[in-house]
Each structure stands twice: as C-alpha cells, then as structure tokens.
N, C-alpha and C positions, 0 to 999 in steps of 0.2 A: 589155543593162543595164536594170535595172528599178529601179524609183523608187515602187511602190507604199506602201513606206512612207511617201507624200510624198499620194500622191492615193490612194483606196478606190475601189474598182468596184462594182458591184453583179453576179448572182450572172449575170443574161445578159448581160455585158459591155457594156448600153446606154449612152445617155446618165448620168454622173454626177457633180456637186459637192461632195466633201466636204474637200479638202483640209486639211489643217492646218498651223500655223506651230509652231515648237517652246516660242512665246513664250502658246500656247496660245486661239490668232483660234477664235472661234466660229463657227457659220454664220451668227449674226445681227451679224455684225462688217460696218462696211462694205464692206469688201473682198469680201467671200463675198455680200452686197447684188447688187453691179456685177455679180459674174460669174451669177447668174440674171436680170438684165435683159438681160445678154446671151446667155444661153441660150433667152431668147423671141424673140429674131432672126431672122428666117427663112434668112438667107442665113448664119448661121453657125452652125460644125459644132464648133467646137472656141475655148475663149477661158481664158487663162491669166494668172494673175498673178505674177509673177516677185519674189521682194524682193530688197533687195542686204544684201549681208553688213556688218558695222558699218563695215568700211572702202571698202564698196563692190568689193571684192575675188572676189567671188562673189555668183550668183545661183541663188536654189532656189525652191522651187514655194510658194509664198505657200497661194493657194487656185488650182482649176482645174475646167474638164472639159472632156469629151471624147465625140463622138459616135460612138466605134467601138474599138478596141486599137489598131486597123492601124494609126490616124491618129495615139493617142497616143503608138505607138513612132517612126511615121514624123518626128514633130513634138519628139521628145524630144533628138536629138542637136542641132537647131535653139533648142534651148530651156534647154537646160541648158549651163555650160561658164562662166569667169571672164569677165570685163566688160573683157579686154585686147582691140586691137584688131585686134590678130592671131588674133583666136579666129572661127569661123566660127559666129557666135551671133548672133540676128537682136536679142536683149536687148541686145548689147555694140555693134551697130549702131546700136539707137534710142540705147542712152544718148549715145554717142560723137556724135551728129546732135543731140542735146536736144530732137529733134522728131519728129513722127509718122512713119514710114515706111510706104509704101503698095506691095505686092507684087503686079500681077496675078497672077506664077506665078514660084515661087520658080526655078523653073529659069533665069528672066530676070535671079538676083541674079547681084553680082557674084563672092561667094563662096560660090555655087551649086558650083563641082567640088571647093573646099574640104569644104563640109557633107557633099557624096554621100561625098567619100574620108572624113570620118568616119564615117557609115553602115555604110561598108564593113569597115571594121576593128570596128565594133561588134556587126553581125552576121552569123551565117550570110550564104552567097551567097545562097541562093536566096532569103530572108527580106530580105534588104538589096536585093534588086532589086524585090522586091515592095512595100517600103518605099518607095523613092523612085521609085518609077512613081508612086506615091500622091501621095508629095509635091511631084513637082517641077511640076504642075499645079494645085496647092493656093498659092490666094492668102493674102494675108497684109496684116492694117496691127496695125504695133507701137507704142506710143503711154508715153512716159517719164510715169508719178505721179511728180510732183514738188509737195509741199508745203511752202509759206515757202519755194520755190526750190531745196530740195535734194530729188534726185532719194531715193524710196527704193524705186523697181521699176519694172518696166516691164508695161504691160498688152499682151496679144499677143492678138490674132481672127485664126482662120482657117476657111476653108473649102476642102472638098476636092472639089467637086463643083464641075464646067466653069458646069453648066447654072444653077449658082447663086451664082456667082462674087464676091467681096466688090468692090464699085465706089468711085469712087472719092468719091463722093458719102458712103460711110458712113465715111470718116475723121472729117470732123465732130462723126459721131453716137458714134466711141470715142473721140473727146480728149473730145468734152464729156464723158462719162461717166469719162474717166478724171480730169479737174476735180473731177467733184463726188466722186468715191473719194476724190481729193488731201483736198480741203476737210473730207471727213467725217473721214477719217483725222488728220490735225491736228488737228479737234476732241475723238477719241476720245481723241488720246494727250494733249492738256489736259488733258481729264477725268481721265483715267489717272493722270499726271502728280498733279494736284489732289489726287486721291484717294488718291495714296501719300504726299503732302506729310501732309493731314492725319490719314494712319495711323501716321503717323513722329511730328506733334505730338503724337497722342493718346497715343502710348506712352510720347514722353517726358513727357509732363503727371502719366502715371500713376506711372512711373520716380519723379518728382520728388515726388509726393502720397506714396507709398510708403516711399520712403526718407526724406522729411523729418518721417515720422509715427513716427520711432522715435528715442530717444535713447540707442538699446544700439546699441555701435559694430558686434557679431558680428550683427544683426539688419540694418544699414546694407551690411554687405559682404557677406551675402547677396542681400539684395533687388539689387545692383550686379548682380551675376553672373548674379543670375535674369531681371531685365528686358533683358539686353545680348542675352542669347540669343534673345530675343523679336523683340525692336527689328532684327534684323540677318541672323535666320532662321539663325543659327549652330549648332553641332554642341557647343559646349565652351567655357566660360568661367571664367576663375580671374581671382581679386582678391592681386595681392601684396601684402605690407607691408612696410614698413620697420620692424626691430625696436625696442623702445622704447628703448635704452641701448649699440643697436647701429646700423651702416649697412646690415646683412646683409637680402635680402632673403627672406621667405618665405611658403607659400600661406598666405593667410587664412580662404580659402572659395573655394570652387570649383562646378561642377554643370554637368549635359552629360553626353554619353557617356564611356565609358570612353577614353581617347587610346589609338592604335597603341603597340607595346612601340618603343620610341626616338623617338617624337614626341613628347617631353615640352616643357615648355618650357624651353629656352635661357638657361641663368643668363647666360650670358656678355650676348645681348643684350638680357635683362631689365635688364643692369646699366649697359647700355651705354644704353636708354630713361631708367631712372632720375639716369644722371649728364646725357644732352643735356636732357633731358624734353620731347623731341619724338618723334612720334607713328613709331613701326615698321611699314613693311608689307611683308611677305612674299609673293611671287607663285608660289612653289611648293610643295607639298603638304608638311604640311598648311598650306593657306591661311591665315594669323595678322595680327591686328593686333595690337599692343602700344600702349596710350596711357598717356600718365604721368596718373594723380589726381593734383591740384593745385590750390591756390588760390592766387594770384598765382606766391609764388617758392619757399610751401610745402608740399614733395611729400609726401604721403603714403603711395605704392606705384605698381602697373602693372596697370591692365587687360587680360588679354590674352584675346581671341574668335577661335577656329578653329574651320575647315574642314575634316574631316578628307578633303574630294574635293568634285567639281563646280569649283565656280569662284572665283577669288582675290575680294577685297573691292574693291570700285571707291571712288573717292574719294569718292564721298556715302555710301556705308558706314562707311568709316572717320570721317566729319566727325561721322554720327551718335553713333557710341564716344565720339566726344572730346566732344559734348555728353552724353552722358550720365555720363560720367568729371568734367563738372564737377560736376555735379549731386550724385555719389557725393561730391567732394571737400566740397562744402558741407556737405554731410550729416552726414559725418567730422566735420567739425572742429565742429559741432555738438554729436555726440555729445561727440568729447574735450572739449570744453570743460567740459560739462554731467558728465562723470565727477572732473574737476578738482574742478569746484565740490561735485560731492557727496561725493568723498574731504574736502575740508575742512569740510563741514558734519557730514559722520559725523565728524570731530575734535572742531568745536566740541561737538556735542552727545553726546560719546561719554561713560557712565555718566549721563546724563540720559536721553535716549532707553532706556525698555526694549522689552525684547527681548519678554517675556510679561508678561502684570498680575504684580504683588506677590500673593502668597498671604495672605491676610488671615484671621486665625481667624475662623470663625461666619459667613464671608461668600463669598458668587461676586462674583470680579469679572473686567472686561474692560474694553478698551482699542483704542480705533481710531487712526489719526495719519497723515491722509494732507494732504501740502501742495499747495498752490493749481497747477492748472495742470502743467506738467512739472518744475515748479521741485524743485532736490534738497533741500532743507529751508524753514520756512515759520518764523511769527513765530509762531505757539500752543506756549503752555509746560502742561506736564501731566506725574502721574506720582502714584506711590505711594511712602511710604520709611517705614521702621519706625522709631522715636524709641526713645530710651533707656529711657522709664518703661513702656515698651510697646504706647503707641497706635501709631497709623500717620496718618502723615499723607497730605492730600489735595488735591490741589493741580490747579486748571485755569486756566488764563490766555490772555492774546492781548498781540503786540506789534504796535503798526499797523505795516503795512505785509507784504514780500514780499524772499523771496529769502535772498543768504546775508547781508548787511547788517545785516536783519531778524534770520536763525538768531543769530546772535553774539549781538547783544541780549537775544532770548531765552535764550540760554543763560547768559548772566550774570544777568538778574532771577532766573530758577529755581535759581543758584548760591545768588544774595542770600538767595533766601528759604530755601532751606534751611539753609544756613550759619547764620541766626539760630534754628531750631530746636532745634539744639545747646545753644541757653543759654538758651531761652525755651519755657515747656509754655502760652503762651497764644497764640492767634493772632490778634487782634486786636494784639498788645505785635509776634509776628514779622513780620509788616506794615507796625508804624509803623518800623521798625527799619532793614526790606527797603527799606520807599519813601525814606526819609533817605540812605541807601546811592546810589541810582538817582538821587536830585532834582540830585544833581552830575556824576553819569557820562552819564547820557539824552544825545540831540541835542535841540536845543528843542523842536524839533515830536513829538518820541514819547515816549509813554505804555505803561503797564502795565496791564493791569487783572486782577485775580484773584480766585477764587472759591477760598477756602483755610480749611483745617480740618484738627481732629484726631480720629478714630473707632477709639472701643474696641468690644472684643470682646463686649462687652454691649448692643452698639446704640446707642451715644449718641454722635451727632458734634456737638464743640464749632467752632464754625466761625466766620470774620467774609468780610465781601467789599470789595472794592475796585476798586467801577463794575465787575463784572462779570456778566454773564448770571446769573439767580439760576437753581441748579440745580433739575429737574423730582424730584418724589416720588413715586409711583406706589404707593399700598399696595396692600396683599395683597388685601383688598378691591372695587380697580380705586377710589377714588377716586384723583385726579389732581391735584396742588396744587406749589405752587414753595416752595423753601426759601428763605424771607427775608432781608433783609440789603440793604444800599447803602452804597457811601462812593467819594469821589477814586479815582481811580485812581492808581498808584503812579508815584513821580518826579516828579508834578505838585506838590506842595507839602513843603516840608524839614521842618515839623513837622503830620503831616497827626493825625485822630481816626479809630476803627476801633470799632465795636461787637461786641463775642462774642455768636452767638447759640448758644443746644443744640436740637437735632434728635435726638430719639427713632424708633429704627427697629425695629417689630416683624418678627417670623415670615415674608419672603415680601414683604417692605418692599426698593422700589428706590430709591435715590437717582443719580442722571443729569447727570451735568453735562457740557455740550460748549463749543463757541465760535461764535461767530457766522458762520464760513461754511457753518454749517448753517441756521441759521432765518432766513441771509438770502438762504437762494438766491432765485433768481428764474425765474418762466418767464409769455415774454410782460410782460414788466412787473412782474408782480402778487410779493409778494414771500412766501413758504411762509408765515411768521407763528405765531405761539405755537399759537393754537388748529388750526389743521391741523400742527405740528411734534407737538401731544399725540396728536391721534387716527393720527397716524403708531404712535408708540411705543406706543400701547395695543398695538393690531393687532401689532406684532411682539412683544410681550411674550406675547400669545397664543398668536405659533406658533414662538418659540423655543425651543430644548431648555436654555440657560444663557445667564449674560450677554454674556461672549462673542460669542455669535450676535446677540442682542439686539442689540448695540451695531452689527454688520456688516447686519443686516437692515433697520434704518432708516436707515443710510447709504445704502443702495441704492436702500431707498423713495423717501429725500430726493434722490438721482440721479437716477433716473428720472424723477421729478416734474417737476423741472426740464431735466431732459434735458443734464445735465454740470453742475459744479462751479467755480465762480470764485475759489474763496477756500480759504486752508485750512481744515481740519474736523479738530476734535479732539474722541472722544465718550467719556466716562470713565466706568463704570456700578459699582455697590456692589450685590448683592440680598443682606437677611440671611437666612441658611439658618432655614430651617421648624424645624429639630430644637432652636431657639434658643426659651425660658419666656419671656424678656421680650416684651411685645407692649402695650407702650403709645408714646405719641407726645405730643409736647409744641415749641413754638416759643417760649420764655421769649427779650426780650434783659438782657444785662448789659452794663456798661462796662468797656472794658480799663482795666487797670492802670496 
C-alpha cells in the first residue's frame, strides 16, 4: 500500500520532508518546523506527524520523513490505521496513553504479532519479511501534540539502526518539541482563525458599503447575490422575492455557474423558508443554504447559496448568509421605501417637473434638477410654460428645506404662481397674488423665494424677484453682470410689493438662473461664492456646444469643486440665438400695478 500521495520522495529515495496536509501546511508551518529539528538528530532515522481526523476517528500523515523506503514501508502499516484500540497503531497507543510511549524495539510491543500479521496481508512474502526484520528492531517514542488539551496528532521518532538506538533520555527531547509544535500550532490556528474573522468582516463591511450605496431595489439584489458568493466561496446564488400583490415567490437575480439540469431550487422548500423564516441547510449535493431576508417580521424573499460538490456549509457559513441577508434586507427596504417616496413625488410634481426645456422661439434653452442627497424630489421650483399672449414664462425658485414635505410645497407655490399667469401679463402683480395665496397655506417657518419673469421672442424679459438669487447675464461679448431685482420672499407677508424690472437680450446673450445649492456648495469650509460660480460658467460657456451642456458642465465643475453636493441644484439657462437683429440691453425698474 502506498501513501505517496501523503509524503514526496526525492528522485534517490534519500532522506526527505515534504509532506502535506489537505488543509494545505506549508513547509514553513510549524509542524513541517519540528520534523527538520528532528531530522538533525543524530540518532533518528525517521520522524512523522500523524493528525487526527475531525472526530479524531482517523489518522494521516500531517508532515514526515524518512531515511530510506524500506523504513518508510516498514513503519507505514505501524503508522497509518484508525485511533481504535483494537487497531495495531503505535498513534492509537500514544493517544489511548495521552502520553509519550517509548519503544526500544518494537518487536518488544505488545501488539507487535498484531502489526507483523498486518504487514503480512499488506505485502508480498518476501517484501513483508524483509519489512519487518527492519522494523521489529527499530525503536520508537510516540509523543500525543495536544494543544488547549485536546489531542490533534501524534508525533512518532524512530530509528532503525541497533547501533544508534533511540534512548530513553530523548523522550524528553520529543514531548518537549512536541510542546512547542502544540504551542505554535495553537498560535498559528489564532492567527488563522483571526485572520478569517477579519476576512469575513471585511467582506461583510463591503457587502454592507455596497448595497447600502444604491437606492435601486434590482442594483441591491444583485449586489446580495454577488457578495454572498464571495463571502462563502460558493458556486451559485439566487435572490428570491416575494411578488408585489402576490405571496408567490420568484428569482430576482441570481449569478454563479450554470446549476446541474434538476438541481434547481426547490419551490416547495423555498416556501417552506419563507413561511418558518428560518434558516435551511442542506447536507447533500448540491450543498444549499436557504436564509429568509428579513427585517424584524418583514420578509422580503430567500437567499439561497450552493455547492454544486466538495463540501456542505458548516454553521459559520451559514450564520455568515444570515448576516449578510440582513444587511440585503436593510438595503431592500431602503430602496422600497425611497421608490415609495419617489412614486409620490413624481405625482406631486407630475406636469410641473419637465421632461426637456420648453422650445422657446429665437432662443437655446436647458435645464438641470437634480435634488439634495438621494432624496426623490427636493424644495427648488423651476420651469418654462408658454402664456396666452405669447411670451413664455420663467420661473426659478427654492423652498427651504428637504424631501417629500418640502416636494409638496413646492409643487403648490409653482401651481400658485402659474395659476395667476392666466389672468395676469405682469409679474411683479403674479407675485403679489402667488404670495397672498401661500401667506395662509405655508407652515410658519417656510418661505418661497423666486426669481420670475416673462421673455418674448424678441429678447426682452419683463421680470420681478422675490428674495431670490438674482440670475447671472453673460453677453455675447463675455462681459458677466446679474440681472437685478430684490423683494420678500413669498408667504412671508399677506399684502407684500414687487417691482417689474425688463432685461434686453442681444445675439449670443445668456441669461442663467439657478438655486443656491449651487453657489452654496462648500469645500473645506470655504464656500464656491459668486465670483468663482462666474469664472465657473465663463469656462463652460467656452467649451459647450449649447445650453443644455452649458447648464450640465457647470454642474460638474461645481461638483467636483466641492467634491458632492448637499443641497438641491436647480440650473435654468435662455441663450438668444445669433440669427436674432436685436442686440441691445437695457435694466430699467418699474412699479407693478
């Protein structure tokens, strides 16, 4: 019987070390350490480490060597064999002893004619008797590694040579050395241990960065599936769901290799997870765990990770799934939440929110509107709409605050004030109208402010404002100047005053207006401010191809800048097309009506 697979020889069958464990011991493992200390011994020929099976049920060849074949065949039927005590195993002796055993000549054991009658059935006659001429004058001390007190092998020295016999004086010298193998060993498998703890945190830390960095529910049950696989070194992962209006369950997302044709997963006990909503494990092929997502009593479907071969999931495998299944379920209900919210934000704001700018005769425009954070809708009001007598009106605004709270508000002031456009061509008068409207519906604490006007097709926008950012001018030119204007903000007083001012816009003329989670970003403290918010917009006005762009290119600058966004950002831009005669400019005020 040969065990080569277990030890290497070298190519003139000398002395050699290389053993290996399936669990994959180095040579520089402590174990493989010992057995070259003990290969400098003069009096030994041969020194083996033995480890026991997880139930201590069996022993195999750890690391070893051997000073010849003879010795290693002779030494193998002694060496190898289960840890009963009916087995003629000089391993299943030490452990049975829990103590060192010390052999002048094995032929002196007491299950010395047991070992030979194995020998003998293992080989050849004439090779079995030349085997144990060898051994049965071959001394022996077997010595139990036992670390924290439980045994996990036995170390074995022998020598086959009379004249160099192992004494009884070097028992000593292999418990001690089999002590410090225990000690190192223990310490390795801390490390070990340690080291897969925090391989296991770091995955889930990522798991949990990952998934809780999306608020798209199909982006959350992928990323489940993708890190499970990872975390648990598995073959196959699928996310179930629970249908939205049903009980029925089905794949969400899935990723892994393809599954065997009939190893699919098991509705019956995906349904049987989902109604206990505790944790499935399966001990034969393919290897499965099933864990219920869930947040308290809230299920949201079944995680299930397979094996399709090797080895079933042990309970820290599966404890990992079920933390990372929390982790998924937080995530979930994050996202739904967050789709909840933005189905009613896209209601409140729906035909206020557009889609593309308003087409505006004799003019390029565009439009940005992106809210604060991950929030699904924001307090900045804006847009374009065509009036009866033909202008278009223009409209930028902000409601303090954040959220869908905020969205509502906003969407009724930008109701307000359009609604009074209908019966009113001045806008200073749709103003005081809007804010009388608001000074009774507002919460105390919130306010309106807006920057609102009317622009014809000739370039003349009649405009008033209301405590809002005065919008930026940008001629054709590259001079840079703000379009005028201040008053209350709306809602704050029941009969407020509003001044009309007009703005001339020549050939190549931009008019810009945004909200202040733009010019208030910040980075480091320091806050963007007017005069770097213009040399922003110059610089993109140079290497845009339309406004459109314009408006996306300083959003980014002003990102970057700051390195992300706190607030919402609303950026409204007008350029009046070249092919337009008029090219004068003027800033007159008047008094509304």
């Amino acid at each position: 019987m040969s065990h080569t697979r277990d030890i290497a020889w070298t190519p003139d069958h000398a002395a050699v070390s290389a053993a290996v464990r399936p669990d994959g011991r180095s040579p520089g493992d402590p174990l493989s350490v010992l057995i070259e200390h003990l290969r400098a011994h003069p009096r030994v020929e041969a020194a083996v480490l033995l480890s026991a099976g997880p139930a201590g049920e069996r022993m195999e060849p750890a690391t070893g060597w051997f000073g010849s074949p003879l010795l290693r065949e002779a030494l193998e039927a002694a060496l190898h064999g289960s840890s009963d005590r009916g087995s003629p195993s000089l391993a299943a002796a030490s452990l049975e002893r829990e103590l060192a055993l010390f052999l002048p000549a094995i032929e002196a054991w007491e299950s010395a004619p047991l070992l030979k009658s194995q020998i003998d059935e293992r080989m050849d006659p004439a090779r079995a008797s030349e085997a144990w001429d060898a051994l049965r004058r071959t001394s022996v001390i077997t010595c139990p590694v036992r670390p924290a007190g439980r045994p996990i092998g036995v170390l074995i020295v022998a020598s086959a040579d009379p004249a160099r016999a192992l004494r009884r004086t070097d028992v000593e010298t292999v418990k001690a050395l089999a002590d410090l193998a225990a000690l190192a060993t223990e310490r390795a498998d801390l490390l070990s241990r340690e080291a897969a703890r925090a391989r296991e945190e770091l995955l889930l830390k990522r798991a949990a960065e990952s998934t809780a960095g999306s608020l798209e529910i199909r982006d959350v049950e992928t990323q489940a599936v993708e890190h499970s696989l990872r975390l648990v070194d598995a073959d196959h992962a699928a996310l179930t769901r629970m249908g939205e209006r049903s009980s029925r369950l089905a794949t969400a997302a899935s990723t892994g290799v393809a599954l065997p044709v009939g190893a699919g997963l098991d509705a019956a006990t995906l349904a049987e997870v989902a109604r206990s909503q505790r944790t499935v494990r399966l001990e034969h092929a393919p290897y499965t765990v099933h864990v219920p997502v869930q947040v308290g009593r809230r299920l949201f479907g079944v995680l299930s990770v397979l094996r399709t071969g090797g080895r079933a999931f042990d309970s820290r495998e599966a404890e990992l799934i079920e933390g990372l299944a929390r982790i998924a379920a937080a995530a979930m209900a994050n996202a739904l939440e967050f789709d909840r919210a933005r189905r009613v934000a896209q209601a409140l704001t729906r035909g206020f929110v557009p889609v593309s700018p308003l087409q505006v005769p004799g003019f390029e425009t565009g439009f940005l509107y992106e809210p604060a954070g991950k929030q699904p809708a924001g307090g900045d009001l804006f847009g374009f709409w065509r009036l009866p007598g033909g202008e278009v009106a223009v409209l930028v605004g902000d409601v303090a605050g954040k959220g869908l709270p905020t969205a509502a508000l906003s969407a009724m002031a930008r109701f307000f004030i359009e609604a009074r456009t209908w019966d009113s061509n001045d806008p200073a008068e749709t103003l005081v109208k809007a804010s009388t409207m608001l000074s009774s519906r507002l919460p105390e604490d919130a306010f309106v402010t807006a920057s609102f006007g009317f622009l014809d097709a000739e370039g003349c926008l009649r405009y008033a404002n209301a405590g809002h950012l005065r919008p930026l001018v940008l001629r054709a030119d590259g001079e840079l100047t703000e379009a005028g204007g201040a008053g209350l903000p709306l809602g704050v007083s029941s009969s407020p005053e509003y001044e009309n001012y007009e703005l001339e816009l020549g050939p190549g003329d931009l008019l810009l207006g945004f909200t202040d989670g733009l010019v208030e970003a910040r980075r480091d403290g320091e806050l963007l401010g007017d005069e770097r918010l213009g040399r922003i917009v110059r610089a993109a006005a140079e290497r845009a191809g339309d406004v459109q762009e314009l408006v996306g290119l300083v959003h980014r600058d002003v990102r970057e800048w700051a390195d992300g966004l706190s607030d919402d950002v609303v950026l409204l831009g007008a350029r009046r097309r070249a092919t337009s005669e008029k090219d004068v400019s003027s800033l007159t005020p008047s008094t509304a009506s």
